[in-house]
BAMAR-555271 format. One record per residue: chain; x, y, z of N, C-alpha, C, CB in turn. Coordinates in nm, 2 decimals. Glycine has a CB too. Example, Ala and Ser with C-alpha at 12.3 -4.5 7.8 and 13.67 -1.06 7.14 Angstrom:
REM residues 2
["A" [1.32 -0.57 0.78] [1.23 -0.45 0.78] [1.32 -0.33 0.78] [1.13 -0.45 0.90]]
["A" [1.28 -0.22 0.71] [1.37 -0.11 0.71] [1.29 0.00 0.79] [1.41 -0.06 0.57]]
This chain:
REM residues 132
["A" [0.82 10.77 6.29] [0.88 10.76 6.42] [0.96 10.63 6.43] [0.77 10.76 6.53]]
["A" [1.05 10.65 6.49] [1.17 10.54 6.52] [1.13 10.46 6.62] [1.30 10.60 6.57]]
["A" [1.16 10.28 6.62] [1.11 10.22 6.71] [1.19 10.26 6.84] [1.11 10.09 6.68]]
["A" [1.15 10.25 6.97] [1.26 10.23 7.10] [1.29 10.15 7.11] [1.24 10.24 7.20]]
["A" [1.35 10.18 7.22] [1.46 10.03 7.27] [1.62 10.00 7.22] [1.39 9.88 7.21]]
["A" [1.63 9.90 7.20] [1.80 9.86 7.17] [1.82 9.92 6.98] [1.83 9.61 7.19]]
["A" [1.76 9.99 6.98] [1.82 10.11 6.85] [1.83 10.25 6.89] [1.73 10.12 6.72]]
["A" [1.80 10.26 7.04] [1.86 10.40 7.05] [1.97 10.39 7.13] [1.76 10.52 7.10]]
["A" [2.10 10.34 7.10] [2.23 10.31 7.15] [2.26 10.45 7.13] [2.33 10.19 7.09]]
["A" [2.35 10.47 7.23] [2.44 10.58 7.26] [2.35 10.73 7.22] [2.58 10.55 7.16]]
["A" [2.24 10.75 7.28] [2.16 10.86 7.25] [2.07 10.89 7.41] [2.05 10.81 7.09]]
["A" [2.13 10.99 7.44] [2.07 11.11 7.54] [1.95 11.16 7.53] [2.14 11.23 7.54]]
["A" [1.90 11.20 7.65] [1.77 11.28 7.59] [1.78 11.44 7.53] [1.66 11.30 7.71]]
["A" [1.90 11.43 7.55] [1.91 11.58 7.49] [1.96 11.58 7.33] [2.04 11.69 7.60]]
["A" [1.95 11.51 7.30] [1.91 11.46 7.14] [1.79 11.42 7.07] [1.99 11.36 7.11]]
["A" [1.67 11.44 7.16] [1.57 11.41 7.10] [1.50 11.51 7.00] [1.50 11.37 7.19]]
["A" [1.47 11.51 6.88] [1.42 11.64 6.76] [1.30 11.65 6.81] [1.41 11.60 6.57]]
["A" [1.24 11.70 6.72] [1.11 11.82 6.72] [1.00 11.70 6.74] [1.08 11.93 6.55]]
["A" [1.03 11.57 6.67] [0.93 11.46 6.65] [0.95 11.36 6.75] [0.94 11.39 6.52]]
["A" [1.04 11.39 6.87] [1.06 11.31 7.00] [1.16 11.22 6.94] [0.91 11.23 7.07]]
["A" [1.21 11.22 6.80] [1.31 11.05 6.78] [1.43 11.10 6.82] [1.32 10.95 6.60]]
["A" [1.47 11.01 6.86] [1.66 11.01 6.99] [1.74 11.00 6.84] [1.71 10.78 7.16]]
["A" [1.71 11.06 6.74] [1.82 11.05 6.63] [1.94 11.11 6.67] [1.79 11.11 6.49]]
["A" [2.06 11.04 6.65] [2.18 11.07 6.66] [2.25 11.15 6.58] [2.24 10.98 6.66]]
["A" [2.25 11.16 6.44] [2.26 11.26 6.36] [2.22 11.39 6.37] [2.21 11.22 6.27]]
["A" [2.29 11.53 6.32] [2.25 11.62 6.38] [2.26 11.68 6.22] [2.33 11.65 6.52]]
["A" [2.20 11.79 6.23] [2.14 11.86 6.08] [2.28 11.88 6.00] [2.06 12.03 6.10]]
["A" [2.40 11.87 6.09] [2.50 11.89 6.04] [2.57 11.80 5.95] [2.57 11.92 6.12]]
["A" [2.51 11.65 5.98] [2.54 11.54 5.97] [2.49 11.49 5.81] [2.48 11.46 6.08]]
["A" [2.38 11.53 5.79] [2.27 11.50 5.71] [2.32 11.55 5.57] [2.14 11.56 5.75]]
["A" [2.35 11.47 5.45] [2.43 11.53 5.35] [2.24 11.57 5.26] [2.58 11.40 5.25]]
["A" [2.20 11.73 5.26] [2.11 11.74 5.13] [2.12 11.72 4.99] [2.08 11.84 5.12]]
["A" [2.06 11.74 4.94] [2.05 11.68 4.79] [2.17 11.77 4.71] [1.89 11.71 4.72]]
["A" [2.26 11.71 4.65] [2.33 11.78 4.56] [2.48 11.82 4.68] [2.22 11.94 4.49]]
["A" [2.51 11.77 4.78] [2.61 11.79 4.85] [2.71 11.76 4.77] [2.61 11.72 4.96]]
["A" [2.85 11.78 4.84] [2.95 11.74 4.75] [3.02 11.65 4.88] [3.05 11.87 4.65]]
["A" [3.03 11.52 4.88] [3.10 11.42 4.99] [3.22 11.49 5.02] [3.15 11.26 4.93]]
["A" [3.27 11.46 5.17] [3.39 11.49 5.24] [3.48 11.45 5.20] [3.39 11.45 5.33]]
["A" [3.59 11.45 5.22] [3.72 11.42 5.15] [3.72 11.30 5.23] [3.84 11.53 5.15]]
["A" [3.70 11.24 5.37] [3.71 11.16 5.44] [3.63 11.02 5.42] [3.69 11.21 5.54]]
["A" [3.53 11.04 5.27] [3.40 10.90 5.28] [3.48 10.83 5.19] [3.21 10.93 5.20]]
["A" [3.43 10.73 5.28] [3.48 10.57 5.20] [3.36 10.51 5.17] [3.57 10.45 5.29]]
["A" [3.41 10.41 5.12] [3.25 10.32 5.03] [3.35 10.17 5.02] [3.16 10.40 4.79]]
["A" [3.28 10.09 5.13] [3.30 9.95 5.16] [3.20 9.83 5.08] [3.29 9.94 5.32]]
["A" [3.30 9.75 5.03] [3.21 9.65 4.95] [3.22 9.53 5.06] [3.28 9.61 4.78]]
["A" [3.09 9.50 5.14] [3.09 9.35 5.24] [3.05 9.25 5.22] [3.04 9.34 5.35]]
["A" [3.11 9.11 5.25] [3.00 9.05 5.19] [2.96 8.92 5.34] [3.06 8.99 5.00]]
["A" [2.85 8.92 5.42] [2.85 8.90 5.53] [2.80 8.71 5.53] [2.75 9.02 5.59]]
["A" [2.88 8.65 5.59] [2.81 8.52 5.61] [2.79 8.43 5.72] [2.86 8.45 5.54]]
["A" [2.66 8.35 5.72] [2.71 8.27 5.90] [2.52 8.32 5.93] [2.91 8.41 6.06]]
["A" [2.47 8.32 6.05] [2.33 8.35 6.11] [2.30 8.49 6.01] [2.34 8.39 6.30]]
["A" [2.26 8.53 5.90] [2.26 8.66 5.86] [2.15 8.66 5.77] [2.39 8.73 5.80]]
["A" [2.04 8.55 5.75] [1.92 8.57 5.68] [1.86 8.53 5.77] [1.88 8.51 5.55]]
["A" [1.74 8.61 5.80] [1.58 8.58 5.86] [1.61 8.58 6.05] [1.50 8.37 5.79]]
["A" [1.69 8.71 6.05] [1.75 8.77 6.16] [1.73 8.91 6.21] [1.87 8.76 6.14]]
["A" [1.68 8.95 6.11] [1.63 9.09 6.11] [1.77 9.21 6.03] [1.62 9.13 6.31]]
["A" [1.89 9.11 6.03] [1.99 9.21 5.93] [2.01 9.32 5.90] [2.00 9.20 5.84]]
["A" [1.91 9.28 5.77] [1.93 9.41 5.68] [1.84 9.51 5.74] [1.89 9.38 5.51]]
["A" [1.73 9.52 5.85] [1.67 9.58 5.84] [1.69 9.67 6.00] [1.57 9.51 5.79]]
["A" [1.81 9.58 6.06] [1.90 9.63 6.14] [2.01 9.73 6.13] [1.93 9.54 6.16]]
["A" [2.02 9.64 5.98] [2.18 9.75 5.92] [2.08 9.91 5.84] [2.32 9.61 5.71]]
["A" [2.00 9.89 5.83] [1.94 10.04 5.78] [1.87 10.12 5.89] [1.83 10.01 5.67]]
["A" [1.87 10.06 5.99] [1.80 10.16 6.15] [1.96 10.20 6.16] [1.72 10.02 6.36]]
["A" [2.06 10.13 6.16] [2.23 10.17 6.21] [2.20 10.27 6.15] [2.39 10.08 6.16]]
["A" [2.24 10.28 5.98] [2.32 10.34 5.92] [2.28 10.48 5.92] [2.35 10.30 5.82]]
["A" [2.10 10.45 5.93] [2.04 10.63 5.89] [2.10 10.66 6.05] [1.79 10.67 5.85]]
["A" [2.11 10.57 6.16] [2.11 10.71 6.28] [2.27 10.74 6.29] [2.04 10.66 6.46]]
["A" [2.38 10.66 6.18] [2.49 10.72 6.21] [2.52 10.77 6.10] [2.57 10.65 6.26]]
["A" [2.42 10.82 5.97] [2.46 10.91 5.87] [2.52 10.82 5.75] [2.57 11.00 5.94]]
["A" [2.55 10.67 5.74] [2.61 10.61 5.68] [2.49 10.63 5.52] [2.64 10.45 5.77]]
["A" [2.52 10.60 5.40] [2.42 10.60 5.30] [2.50 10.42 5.26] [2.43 10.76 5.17]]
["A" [2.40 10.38 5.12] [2.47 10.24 5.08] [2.31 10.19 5.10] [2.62 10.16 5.20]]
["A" [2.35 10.00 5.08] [2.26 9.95 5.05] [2.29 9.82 5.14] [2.23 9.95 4.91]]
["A" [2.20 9.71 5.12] [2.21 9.56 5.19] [2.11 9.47 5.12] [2.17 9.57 5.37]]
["A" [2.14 9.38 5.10] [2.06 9.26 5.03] [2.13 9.12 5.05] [2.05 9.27 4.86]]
["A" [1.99 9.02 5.05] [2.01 8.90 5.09] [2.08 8.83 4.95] [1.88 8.84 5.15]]
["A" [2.17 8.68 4.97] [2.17 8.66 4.86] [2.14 8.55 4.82] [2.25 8.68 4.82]]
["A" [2.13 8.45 4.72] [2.06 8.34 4.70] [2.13 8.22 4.80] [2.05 8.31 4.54]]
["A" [2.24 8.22 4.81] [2.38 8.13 4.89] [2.33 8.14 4.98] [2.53 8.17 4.91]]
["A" [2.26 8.23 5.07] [2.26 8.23 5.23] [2.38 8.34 5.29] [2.31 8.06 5.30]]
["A" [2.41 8.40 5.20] [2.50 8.53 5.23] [2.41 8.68 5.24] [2.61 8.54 5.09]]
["A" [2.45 8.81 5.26] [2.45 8.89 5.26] [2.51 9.02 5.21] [2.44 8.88 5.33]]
["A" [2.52 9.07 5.12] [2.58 9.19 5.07] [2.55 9.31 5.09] [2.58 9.20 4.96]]
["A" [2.67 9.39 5.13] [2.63 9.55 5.18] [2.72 9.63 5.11] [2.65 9.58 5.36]]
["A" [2.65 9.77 5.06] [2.78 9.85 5.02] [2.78 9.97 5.11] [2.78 9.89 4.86]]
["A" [2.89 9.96 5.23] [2.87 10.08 5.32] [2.92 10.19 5.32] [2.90 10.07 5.40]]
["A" [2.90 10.32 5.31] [2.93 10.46 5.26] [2.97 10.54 5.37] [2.82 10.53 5.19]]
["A" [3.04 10.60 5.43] [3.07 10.71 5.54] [3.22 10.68 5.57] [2.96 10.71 5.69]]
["A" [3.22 10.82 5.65] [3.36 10.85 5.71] [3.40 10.70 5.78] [3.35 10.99 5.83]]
["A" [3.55 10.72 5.85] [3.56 10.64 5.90] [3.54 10.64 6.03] [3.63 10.61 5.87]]
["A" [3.48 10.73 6.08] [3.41 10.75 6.25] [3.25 10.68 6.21] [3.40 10.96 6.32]]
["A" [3.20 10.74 6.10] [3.04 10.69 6.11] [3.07 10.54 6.07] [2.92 10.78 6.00]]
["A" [3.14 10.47 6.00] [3.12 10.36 5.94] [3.20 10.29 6.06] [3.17 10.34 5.77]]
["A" [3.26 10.29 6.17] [3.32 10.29 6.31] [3.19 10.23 6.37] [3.38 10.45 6.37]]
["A" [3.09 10.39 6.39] [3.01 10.37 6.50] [2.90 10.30 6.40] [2.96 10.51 6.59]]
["A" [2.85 10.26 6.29] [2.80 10.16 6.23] [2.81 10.05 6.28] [2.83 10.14 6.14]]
["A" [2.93 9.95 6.27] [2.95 9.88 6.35] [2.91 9.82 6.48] [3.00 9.90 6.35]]
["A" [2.96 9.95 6.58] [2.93 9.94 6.73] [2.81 9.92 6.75] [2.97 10.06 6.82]]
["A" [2.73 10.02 6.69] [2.57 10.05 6.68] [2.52 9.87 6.62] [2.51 10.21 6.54]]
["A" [2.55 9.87 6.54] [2.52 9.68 6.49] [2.53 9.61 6.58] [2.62 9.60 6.38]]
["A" [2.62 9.58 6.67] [2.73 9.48 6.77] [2.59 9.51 6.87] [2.94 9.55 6.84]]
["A" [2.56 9.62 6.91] [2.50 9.68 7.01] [2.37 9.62 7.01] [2.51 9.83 7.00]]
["A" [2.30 9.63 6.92] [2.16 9.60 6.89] [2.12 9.46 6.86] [2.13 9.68 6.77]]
["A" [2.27 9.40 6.89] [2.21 9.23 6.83] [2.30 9.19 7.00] [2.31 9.12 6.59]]
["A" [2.32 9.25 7.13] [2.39 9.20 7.21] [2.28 9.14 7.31] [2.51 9.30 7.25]]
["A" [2.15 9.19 7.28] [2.05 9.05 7.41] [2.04 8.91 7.29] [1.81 9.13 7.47]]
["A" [2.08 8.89 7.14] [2.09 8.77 7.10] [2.17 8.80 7.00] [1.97 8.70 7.06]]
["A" [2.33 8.74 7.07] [2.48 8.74 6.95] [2.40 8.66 6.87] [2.65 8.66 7.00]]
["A" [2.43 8.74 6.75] [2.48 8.64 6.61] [2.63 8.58 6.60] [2.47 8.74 6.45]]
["A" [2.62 8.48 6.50] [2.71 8.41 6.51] [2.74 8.42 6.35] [2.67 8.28 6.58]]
["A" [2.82 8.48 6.28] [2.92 8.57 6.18] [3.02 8.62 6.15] [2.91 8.63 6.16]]
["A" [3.05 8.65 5.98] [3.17 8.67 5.96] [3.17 8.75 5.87] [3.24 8.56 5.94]]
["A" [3.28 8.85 5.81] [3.30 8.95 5.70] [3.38 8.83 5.61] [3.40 9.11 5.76]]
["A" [3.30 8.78 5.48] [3.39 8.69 5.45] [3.45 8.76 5.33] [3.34 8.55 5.43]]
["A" [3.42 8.87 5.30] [3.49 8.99 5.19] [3.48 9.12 5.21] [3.45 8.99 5.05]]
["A" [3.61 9.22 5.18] [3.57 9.38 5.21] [3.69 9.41 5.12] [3.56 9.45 5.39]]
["A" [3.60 9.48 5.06] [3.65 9.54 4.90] [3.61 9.71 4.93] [3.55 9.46 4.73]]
["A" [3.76 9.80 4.90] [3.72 9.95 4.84] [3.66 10.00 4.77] [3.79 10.01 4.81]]
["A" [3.59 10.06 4.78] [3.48 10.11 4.61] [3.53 10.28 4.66] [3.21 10.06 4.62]]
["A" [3.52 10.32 4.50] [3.47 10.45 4.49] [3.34 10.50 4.54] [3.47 10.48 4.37]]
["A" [3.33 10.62 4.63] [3.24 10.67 4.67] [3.12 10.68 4.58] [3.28 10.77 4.70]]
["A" [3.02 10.71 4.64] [2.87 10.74 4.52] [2.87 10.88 4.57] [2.67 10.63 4.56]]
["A" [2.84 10.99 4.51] [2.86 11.14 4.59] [2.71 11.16 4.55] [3.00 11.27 4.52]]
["A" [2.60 11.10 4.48] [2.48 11.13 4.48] [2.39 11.06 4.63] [2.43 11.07 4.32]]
["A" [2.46 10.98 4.66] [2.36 10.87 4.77] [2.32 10.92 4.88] [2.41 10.74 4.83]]
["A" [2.21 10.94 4.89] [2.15 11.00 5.01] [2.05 10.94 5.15] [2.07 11.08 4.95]]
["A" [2.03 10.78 5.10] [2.06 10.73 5.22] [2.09 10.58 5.19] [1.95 10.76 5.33]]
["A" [2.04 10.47 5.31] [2.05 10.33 5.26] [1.95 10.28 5.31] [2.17 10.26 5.31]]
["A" [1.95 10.21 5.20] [1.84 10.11 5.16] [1.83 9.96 5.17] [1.83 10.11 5.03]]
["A" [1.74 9.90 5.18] [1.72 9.78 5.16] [1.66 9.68 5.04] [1.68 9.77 5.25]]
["A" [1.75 9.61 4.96] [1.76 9.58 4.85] [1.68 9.44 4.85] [1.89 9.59 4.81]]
["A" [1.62 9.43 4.73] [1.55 9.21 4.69] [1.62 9.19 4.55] [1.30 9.18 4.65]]
């Protein structure tokens, strides 16, 4: 079960599943095992700096991404930086974002994208993780 509160941004009750969670993703959304990616997925290399360790982050950026479909990963780094590799269209990796912005807006962080690099897609990845 999914926590409440400021992670169920932009979700109705008429999106709640079988298990009561307000997931935003819809069965259609959900790539199963062996899918073949959209012609539309990108895969973003970030690399995040500024308030972004011992903030809740990464464990922020993986509530985002499973409810907007995004796959990829996030890890802290020894600098005091953050690295993410983000996967989805450019509507879900859009509402990633918003959904992020959204969930940290009763306490702004204070941050920056200080790199974003194109990667080739992963067409096996099925969701995102949080990396040590």
């Amino acid at each position: 079960m999914r926590m409440p509160g400021i992670f169920n941004f932009g979700q109705s009750k008429n999106e709640k599943n079988k298990d009561g969670d307000m997931s935003s993703r819809s069965s259609k959304d959900r790539k199963p095992d062996g899918q073949k990616l959209v012609p539309e997925t990108r895969r973003l290399a970030l690399r995040f700096c500024g308030e972004v360790q011992g903030v809740g982050f990464r464990w922020t950026s993986q509530i985002v991404a499973d409810r907007v479909g995004c796959t990829g990963w996030v890890k802290n780094e020894f600098d005091g930086s953050v690295s993410m590799e983000l996967q989805g269209t450019d509507k879900q990796i859009g509402l990633w974002f918003k959904g992020f912005a959204k969930s940290y807006a009763h306490r702004p962080l204070r941050y920056h994208i200080d790199e974003k690099r194109e990667l080739t897609p992963i067409a096996d990845e099925h969701r995102f993780e949080v990396r040590f």
